[in-house]
C-alpha positions in Angstrom: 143.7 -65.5 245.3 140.1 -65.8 243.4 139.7 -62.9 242.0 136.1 -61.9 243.9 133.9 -58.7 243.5 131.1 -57.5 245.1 127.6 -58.6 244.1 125.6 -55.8 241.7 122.2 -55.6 240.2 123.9 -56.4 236.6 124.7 -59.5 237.5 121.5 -61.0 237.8 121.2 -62.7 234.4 124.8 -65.0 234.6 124.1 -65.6 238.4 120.3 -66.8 237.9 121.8 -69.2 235.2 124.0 -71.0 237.3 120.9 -71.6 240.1 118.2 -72.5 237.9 120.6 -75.6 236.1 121.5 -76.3 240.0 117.9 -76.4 241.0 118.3 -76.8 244.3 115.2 -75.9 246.5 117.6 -74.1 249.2 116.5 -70.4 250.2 119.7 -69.1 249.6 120.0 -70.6 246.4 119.3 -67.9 244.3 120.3 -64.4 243.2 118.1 -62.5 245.8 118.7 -63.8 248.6 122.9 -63.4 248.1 122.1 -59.6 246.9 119.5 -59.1 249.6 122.1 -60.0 252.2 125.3 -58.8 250.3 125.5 -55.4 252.4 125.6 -57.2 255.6 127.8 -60.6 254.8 129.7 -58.7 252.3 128.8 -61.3 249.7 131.0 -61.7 246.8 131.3 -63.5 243.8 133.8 -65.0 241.0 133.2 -67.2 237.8 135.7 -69.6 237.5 136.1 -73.0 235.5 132.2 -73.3 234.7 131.5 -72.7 238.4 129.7 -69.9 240.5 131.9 -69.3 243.2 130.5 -67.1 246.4 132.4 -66.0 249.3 130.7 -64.1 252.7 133.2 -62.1 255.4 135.6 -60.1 255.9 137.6 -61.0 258.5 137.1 -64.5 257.6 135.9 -66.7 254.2 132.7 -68.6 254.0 132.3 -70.0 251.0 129.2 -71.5 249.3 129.4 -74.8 247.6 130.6 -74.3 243.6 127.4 -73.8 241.4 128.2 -75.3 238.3 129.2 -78.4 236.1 132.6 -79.7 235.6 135.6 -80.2 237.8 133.7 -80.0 241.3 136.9 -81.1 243.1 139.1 -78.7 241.2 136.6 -75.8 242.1 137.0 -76.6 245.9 140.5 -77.0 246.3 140.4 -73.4 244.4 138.9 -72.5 247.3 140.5 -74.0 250.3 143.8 -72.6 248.4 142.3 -69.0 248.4 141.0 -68.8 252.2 144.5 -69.9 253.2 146.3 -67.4 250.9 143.7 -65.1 252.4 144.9 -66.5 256.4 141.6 -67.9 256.8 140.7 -71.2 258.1 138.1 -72.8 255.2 134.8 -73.1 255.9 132.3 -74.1 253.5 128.2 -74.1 253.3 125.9 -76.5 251.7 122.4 -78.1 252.3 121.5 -82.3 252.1 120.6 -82.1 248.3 124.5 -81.5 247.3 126.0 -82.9 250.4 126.2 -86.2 248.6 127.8 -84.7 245.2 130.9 -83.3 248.0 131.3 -86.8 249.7 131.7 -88.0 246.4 134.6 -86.6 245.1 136.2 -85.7 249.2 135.0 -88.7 250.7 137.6 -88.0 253.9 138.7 -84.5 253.9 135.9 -82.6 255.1 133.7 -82.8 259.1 130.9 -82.3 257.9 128.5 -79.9 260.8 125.0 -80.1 260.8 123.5 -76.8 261.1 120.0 -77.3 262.8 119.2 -73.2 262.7 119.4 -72.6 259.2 118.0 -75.5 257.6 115.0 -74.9 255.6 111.5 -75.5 256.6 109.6 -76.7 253.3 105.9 -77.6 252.9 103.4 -78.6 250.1 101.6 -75.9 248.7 98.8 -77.6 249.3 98.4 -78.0 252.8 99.5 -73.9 253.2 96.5 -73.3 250.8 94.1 -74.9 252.6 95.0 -75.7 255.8 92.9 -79.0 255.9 93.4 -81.5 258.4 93.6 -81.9 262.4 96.6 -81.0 262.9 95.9 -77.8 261.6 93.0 -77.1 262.8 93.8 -74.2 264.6 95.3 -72.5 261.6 92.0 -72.9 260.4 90.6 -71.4 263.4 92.8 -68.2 263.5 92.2 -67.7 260.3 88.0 -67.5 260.7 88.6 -65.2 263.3 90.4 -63.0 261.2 87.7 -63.2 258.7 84.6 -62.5 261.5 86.6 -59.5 263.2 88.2 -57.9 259.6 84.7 -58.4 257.6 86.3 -55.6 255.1 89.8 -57.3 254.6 91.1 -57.7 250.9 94.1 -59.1 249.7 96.1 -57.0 246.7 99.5 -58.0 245.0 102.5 -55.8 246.0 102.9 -53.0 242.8 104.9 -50.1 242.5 102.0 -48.0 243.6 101.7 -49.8 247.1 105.6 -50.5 248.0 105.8 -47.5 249.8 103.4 -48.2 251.8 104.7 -51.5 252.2 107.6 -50.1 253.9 105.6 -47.8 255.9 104.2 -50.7 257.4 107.6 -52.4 257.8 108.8 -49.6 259.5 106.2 -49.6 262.3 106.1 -53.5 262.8 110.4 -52.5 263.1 109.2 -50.2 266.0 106.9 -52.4 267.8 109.3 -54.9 267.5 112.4 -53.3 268.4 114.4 -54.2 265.5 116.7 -51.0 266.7 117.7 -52.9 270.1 117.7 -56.4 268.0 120.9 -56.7 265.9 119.2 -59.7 263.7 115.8 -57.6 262.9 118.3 -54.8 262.2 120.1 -56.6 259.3 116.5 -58.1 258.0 115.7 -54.9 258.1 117.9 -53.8 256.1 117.3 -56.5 254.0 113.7 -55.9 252.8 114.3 -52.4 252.2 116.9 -53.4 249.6 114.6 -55.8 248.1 111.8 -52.8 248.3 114.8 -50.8 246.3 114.9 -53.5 243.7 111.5 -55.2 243.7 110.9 -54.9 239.7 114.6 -55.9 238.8 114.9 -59.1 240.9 111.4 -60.5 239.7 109.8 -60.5 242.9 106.1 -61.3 243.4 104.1 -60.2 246.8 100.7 -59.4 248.3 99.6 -57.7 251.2 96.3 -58.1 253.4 94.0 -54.9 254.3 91.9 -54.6 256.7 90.2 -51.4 258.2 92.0 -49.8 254.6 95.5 -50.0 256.3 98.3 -53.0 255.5 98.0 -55.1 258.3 100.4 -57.9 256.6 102.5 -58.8 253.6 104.4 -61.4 251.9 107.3 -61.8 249.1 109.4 -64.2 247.3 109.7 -66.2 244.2 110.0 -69.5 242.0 113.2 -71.2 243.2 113.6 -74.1 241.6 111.1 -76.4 239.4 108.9 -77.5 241.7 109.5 -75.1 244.9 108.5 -71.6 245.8 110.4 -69.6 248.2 108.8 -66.8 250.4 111.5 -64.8 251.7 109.7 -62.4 253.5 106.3 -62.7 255.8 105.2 -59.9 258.3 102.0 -59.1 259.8 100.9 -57.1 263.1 100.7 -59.4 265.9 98.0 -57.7 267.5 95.8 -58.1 264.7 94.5 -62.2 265.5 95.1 -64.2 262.4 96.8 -62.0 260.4 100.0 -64.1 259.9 98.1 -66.9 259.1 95.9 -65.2 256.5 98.9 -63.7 254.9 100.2 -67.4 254.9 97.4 -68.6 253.4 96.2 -66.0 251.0 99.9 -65.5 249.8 100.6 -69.4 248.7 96.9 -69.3 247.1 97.3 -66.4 245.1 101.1 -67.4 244.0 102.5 -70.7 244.6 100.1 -73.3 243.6 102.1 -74.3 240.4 104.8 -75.4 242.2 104.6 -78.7 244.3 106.3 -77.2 247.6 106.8 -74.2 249.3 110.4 -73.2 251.3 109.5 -71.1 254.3 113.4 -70.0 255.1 115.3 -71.4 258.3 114.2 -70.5 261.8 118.3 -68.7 262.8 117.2 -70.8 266.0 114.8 -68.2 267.5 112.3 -70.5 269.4 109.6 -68.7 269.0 110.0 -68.7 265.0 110.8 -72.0 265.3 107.6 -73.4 267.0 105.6 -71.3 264.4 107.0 -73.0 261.9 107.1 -76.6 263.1 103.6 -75.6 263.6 102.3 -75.6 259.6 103.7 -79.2 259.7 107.0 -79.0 257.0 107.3 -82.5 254.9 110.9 -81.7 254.8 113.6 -79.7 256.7 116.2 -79.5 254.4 119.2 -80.0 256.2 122.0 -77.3 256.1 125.6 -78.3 256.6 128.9 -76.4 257.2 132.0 -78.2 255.9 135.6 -78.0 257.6 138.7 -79.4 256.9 139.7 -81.9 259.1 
């Protein structure tokens, strides 16, 4: 078996090497979002052969694809070896911009599943920023009313002196949303307040909106690859009209206009998140597989 361990804080530096030469705009291509997660997939991780290797699951292995240069076929069939020493039946994740470096070297071995829920809604920066155009014209329109009801709003970046409020916030939005009855809000709960924990040491950047001197929204995440800019988090009250769209818009202003696009995370096929995201007009879904021996 690969010898795996659990995912730590120390290995940042090693980890975020093998990403950035990948540079692959997916949202869970990246140290944060593996860490983030690692409590509740029991993420863990191996270097092997000039490969990143992760693994999710307990009672079963899902593998990411190898990160890395060198023997990609090798690296795999390290893999397929150690979820059947482990009784496991391989399983094995990847998005549309490696898909084609698998087929490659396993041009027959694999059914290759597309996973509509978890493919990644990206956008330009610029259209986020601005919101020009008919077809988002309402954006627009949400957002002036935000603007004529919250004439005292500001935006502030998330610091060490306003986390906790941060949280605070999170915390109510958790009980107006019922994240206690909802087993998914649960585990993103869980999720941002391990972030929260370790904000400074995973190089996060966020901002928040005020209005009325209380958080009424905020927003996370973080370069990804060259060109793209993942926000991992977004949450804002509902009941204030606009809010999420402010947040949206003030968020990519304030932080991502270097970068070309801007990854806006997979919809886990909730139709509701799903609308709101097809909604902001993505130039791309990047397409998530799951890969199977036949």
């Amino acid at each position: 078996m690969i010898d795996f361990r659990p995912l730590t804080i120390e290995d940042k530096p090693w980890v975020d090497a093998y990403f950035a030469k990948d540079d692959n705009p997916g949202a869970g291509y990246c140290f944060t979002s593996q860490f983030g997660w690692a409590g509740t997939y029991h993420t863990r991780v191996a270097e092997r052969d000039g490969f990143l290797l992760v693994k999710t699951g307990m009672d079963h292995s899902h593998y990411m694809i190898p990160i890395g240069e060198g023997d990609l076929k090798g690296a795999v069939e390290a893999l397929i070896q150690d979820s059947e020493e482990r009784g496991h039946r391989f399983q094995m994740g990847l998005n549309a911009d490696n898909l084609d470096r698998l087929l490659a070297v396993f041009p027959d071995r694999f059914e290759i599943i597309e996973q509509r829920d978890y493919s990644d809604y990206i956008y330009t920066s610029q259209s986020l920023a601005t919101l020009a155009g008919k077809k988002l014209h309402s954006k627009r329109n949400f957002v002036n009313r935000f603007l004529q009801e919250n004439p005292d709003w500001s935006y502030e970046p998330i610091t060490a002196e306003n986390r906790a409020e941060c949280l605070k916030m999170n915390e109510e939005w958790c009980a107006i949303n019922g994240c206690h009855r909802d087993p998914e809000l649960l585990k993103e709960a869980c999720y941002v307040k391990r972030v929260f924990q370790y904000f400074d040491e995973l190089g996060m950047i966020g901002g928040l909106i005020r209005a009325g001197g209380r958080i009424v929204a905020y927003s996370f995440g973080e370069p990804i690859s060259r060109n793209t800019f993942v926000v991992h988090v977004e949450k804002a009250f509902s009941d204030v009209t606009g809010a999420y769209p402010m947040i949206n818009q003030q968020f990519v202003q304030h932080n991502c206009m270097e970068y070309e696009f801007v990854n806006r995370e997979e919809d886990t096929g909730d139709e509701g998140l799903r609308k709101a995201k097809l909604s902001y007009k993505p130039v791309r879904l990047l397409t998530s597989y799951l890969a199977k021996c036949k």
